[in-house]
N, C-alpha and C positions, 0 to 999 in steps of 0.2 A: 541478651540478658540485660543489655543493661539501659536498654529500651525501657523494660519491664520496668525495671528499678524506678527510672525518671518515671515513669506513666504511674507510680504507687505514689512516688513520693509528692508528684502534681497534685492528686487528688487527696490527698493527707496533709494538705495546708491548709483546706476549710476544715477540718475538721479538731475538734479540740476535746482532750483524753480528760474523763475525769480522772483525781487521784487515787480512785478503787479501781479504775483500769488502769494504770501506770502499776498500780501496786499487783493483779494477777496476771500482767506481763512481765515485772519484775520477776515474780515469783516460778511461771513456766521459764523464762529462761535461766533459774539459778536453778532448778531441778534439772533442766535440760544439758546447765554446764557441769552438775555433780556429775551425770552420766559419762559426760565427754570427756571429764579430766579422769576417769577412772578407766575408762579406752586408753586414752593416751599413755598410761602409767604400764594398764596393763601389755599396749605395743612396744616399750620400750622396755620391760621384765622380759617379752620372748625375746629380746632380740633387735627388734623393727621400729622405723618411726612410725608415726601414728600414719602418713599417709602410706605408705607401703600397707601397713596392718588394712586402707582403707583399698586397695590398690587390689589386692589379694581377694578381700569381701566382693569387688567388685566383677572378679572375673569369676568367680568360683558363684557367685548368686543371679549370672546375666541370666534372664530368662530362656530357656529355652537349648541352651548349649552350654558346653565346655568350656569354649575360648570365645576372645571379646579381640576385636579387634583393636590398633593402639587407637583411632580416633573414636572407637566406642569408649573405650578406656578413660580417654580424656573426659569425652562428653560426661560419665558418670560420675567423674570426678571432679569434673568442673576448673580441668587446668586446661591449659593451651597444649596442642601437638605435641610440639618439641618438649615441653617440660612432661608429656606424659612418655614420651619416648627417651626424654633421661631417668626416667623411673624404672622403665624395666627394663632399660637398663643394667641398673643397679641391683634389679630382683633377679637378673638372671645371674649376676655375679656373685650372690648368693646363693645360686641353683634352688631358686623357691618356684621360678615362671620360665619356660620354656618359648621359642620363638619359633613359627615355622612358617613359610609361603600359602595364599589359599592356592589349594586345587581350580578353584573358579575363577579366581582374577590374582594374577601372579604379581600384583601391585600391592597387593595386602598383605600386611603382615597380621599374622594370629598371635596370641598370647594365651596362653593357658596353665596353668597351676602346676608344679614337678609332684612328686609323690613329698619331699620335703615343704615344698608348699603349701601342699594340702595339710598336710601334719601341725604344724604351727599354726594355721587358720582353722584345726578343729579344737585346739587347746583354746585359741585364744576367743572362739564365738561358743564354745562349753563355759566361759568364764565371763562373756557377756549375756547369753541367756541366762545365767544366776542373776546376774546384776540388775539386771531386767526384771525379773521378777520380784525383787527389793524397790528399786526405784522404781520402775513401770505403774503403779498403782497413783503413784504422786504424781507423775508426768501426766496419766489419762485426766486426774483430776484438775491438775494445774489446768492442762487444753480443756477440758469443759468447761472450767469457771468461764475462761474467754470466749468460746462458743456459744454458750447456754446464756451469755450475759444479755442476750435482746440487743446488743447494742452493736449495729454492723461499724460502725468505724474505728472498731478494736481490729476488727481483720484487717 
């Protein structure tokens, strides 16, 4: 990733923003932060930090299955192993995430949501899908303006 990073930020020193794209990049990510500070708010009203709250979204949305393993875990979440395996940690100490061995490689730990788990994460993404449809309409617009704008060194 942070390969990436250098390899974006190399090729975005020729390039130079005008002040109406500084001002609708400004503008998606203050839409982008109303969003995220109202997650935040809303994970710490049930209960939860905001990564737990992300933590939870994670396993309960992995495509295709139940449970995530903790390095899928990590990977979604974009922390390191260890800090992804002090997190559930944590979530099991509040009987939100449950832990058990795969069947197929007994190296792997599973993770998947308790019935308490699941309960708190339909509260708390019933109360993001509202938010979403408030904010979501600014967001799409905000990311168009910068899309739509003809000019690729805004990407």
């Amino acid at each position: 990733m942070l390969f990436a990073l250098t390899s974006v930020f190399q090729m975005a020193k020729t390039k130079h923003l005008s002040k109406r794209q500084h001002e609708r990049l400004a503008a998606f990510r203050y839409a982008l932060r109303r969003f995220l500070h109202f997650s935040e708010e809303a994970a710490q009203a049930a209960g939860l930090t905001p990564q737990q709250h992300q933590a939870l979204l994670a396993i309960k949305g992995y495509p295709g299955r139940e449970c995530v393993t903790v390095g899928e875990l990590a990977e979604r979440l974009q922390i390191r192993h260890h800090s992804a395996v002090e997190l559930v940690d944590r979530l099991a100490l509040e009987n939100l995430v449950a832990r058990s061995t795969s069947a197929e490689d007994r190296r792997l730990v599973l993770v998947q949501l308790t019935r308490g788990g699941d309960e708190v994460l339909e509260r708390l993404s019933a109360a993001h899908t509202e938010q979403l449809k408030t904010l979501g309409p600014e967001l799409i617009l905000r990311l168009n303006e910068i899309i739509s704008a003809g000019d690729s060194s805004v990407v």
